[in-house]
N, C-alpha and C positions, 0 to 999 in steps of 0.2 A: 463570534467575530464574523465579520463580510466583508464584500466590496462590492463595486457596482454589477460586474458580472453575477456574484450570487442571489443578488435583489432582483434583477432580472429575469433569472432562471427561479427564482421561487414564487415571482409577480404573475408566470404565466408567459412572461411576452418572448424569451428568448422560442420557447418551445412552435411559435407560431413561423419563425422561421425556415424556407425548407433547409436548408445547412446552417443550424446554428452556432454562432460564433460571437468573438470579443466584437463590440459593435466600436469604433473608434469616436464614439461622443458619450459622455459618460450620463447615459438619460436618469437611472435612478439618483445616480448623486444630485445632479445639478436640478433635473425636473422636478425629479421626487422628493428631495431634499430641501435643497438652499432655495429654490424659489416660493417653496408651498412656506419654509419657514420665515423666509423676509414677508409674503403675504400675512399668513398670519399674525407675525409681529406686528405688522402697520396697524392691522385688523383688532388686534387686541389693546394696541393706542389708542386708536379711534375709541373704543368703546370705553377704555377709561378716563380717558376726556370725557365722556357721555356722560357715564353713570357713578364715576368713582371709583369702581371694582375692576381688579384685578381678573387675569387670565392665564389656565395652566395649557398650554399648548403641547398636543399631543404631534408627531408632524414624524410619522413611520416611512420612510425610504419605501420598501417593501409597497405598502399599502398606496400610498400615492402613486409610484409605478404601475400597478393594475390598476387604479384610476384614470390612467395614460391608455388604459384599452377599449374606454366605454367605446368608440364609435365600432371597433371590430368585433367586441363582444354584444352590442345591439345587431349588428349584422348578422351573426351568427345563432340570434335568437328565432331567426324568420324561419316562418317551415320551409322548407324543400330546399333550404340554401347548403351546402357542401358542410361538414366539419371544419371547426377551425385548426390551422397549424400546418405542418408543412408546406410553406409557400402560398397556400391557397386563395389567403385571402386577398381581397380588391386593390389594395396598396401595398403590397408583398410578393406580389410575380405573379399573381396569378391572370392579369389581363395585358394586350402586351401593349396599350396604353398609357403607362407607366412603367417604366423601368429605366436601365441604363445600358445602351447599345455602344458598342464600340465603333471606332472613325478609321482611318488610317494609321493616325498615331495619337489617339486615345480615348474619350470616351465624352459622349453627350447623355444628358438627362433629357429625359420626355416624363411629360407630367399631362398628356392631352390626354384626360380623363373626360373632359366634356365633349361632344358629339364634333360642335362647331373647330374645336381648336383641332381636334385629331382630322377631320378633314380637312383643314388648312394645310397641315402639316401632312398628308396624303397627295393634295394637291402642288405642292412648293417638293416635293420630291419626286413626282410624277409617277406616282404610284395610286392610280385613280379605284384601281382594282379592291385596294385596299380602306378605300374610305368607309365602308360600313362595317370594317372587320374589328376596329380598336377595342372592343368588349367580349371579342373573343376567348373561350376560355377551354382549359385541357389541350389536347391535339391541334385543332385550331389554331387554337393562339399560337402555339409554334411553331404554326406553319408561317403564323403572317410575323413572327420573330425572325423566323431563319430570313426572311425577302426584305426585311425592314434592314436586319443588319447587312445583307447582304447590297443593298443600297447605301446605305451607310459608309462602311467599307473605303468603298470609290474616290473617298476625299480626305482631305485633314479636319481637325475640328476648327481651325481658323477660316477654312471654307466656306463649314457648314455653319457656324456663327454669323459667318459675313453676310450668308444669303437669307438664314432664318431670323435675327437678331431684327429686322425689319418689318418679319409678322408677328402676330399674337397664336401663336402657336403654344407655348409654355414648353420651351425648347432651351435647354442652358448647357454650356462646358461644363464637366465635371474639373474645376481648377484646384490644384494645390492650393494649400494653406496659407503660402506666402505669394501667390499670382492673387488673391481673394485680395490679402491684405495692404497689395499694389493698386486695386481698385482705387483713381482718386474720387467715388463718391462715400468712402467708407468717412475718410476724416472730414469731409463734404457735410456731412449729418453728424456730427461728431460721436461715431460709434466709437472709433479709438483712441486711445492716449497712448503715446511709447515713454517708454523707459530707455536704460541701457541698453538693456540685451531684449529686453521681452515691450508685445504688444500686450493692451489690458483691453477687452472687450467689452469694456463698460460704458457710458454716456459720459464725454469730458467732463458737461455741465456736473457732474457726482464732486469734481475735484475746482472746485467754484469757478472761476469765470477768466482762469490762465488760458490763454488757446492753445490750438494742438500741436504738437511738436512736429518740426519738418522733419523729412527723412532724410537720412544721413546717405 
């Protein structure tokens, strides 16, 4: 017997963590699971529409989750690059280009991984010091962590939304689950359909061609 945390910790990926923990999205279930098995499924339609024959779909949780590590596990195949695990890798803490810094009262995501966006975002906080530092890594990097948050800090994230929300920085709120689901471009695109009590994250168009419920 499992669940999603033990598919994870056996797949590899919890262990890449530097503190690893319950991740609040259930990535073996749903990544590893239900979408490689709806893929499949379609896949094994198709082909019997083709050919006439049938298909016995093998579709391991486990094993599709470490299929979820190819780009970290190629990274880690290159000589002289660091072991993987404890935090270290590119999209895991290890550059301070990517992570999640706190505000006044709560917390922004940065994803300026590219050159151009992390200097945008260097420049729109006036922290010019720092524009070639976003790929910093060990010591470094948390030098230019402690100064990043430390600017940060100074304002609320409605602030910092209002003034970065205008460049291409790749700079977002970390929002609750129900401020996300307050987005009006969520029913806009018909991502959600409501219920009574619960939102369904699925394409309305799934449930034919009723539109989408107003909120109460």
């Amino acid at each position: 017997a499992g669940h999603d945390v033990n598919y994870l910790a056996r797949a590899g990926a919890l262990s890449l963590m530097k503190d690893p923990t319950v991740l609040p999205v259930q990535v073996a279930d749903l990544a590893g699971g239900a979408l490689p098995a709806a893929f499949s499924i379609c896949a094994a339609l198709v082909g019997r529409a083709t050919t006439g024959q049938g298909a016995i779909l093998d579709v391991n949780m486990t094993h599709q989750a470490h299929g979820l590590l190819a780009m970290t596990l190629s990274r880690g195949s290159v000589p002289g690059e660091p072991p993987l695990g404890g935090g270290r890798d590119l999209l895991i803490g290890a550059v301070p280009c990517y992570g999640v810094y706190p505000t006044a009262d709560g917390n922004l995501s940065v994803g300026a991984i590219e050159p151009k966006f992390w200097q945008g975002l260097c420049a729109a906080l006036e922290l010019p010091e720092l524009a070639d530092r976003g790929l910093d890594m060990g010591d470094a990097a948390d030098e230019v962590r402690t100064l990043l948050s430390a600017k940060l800090r100074t304002r609320p994230t409605s602030e910092w939304s209002g003034l970065l929300s205008a460049l291409d920085v790749c700079v977002e709120p970390v929002r609750a689950p129900e401020e996300a689901l307050a987005d009006p471009s969520f029913p806009r695109v018909d991502v959600v359909v409501e219920g009574a009590t619960v939102a369904i994250p699925v394409p309305a168009s799934a449930f034919g061609t009723a539109p989408v419920a107003e909120r109460g």
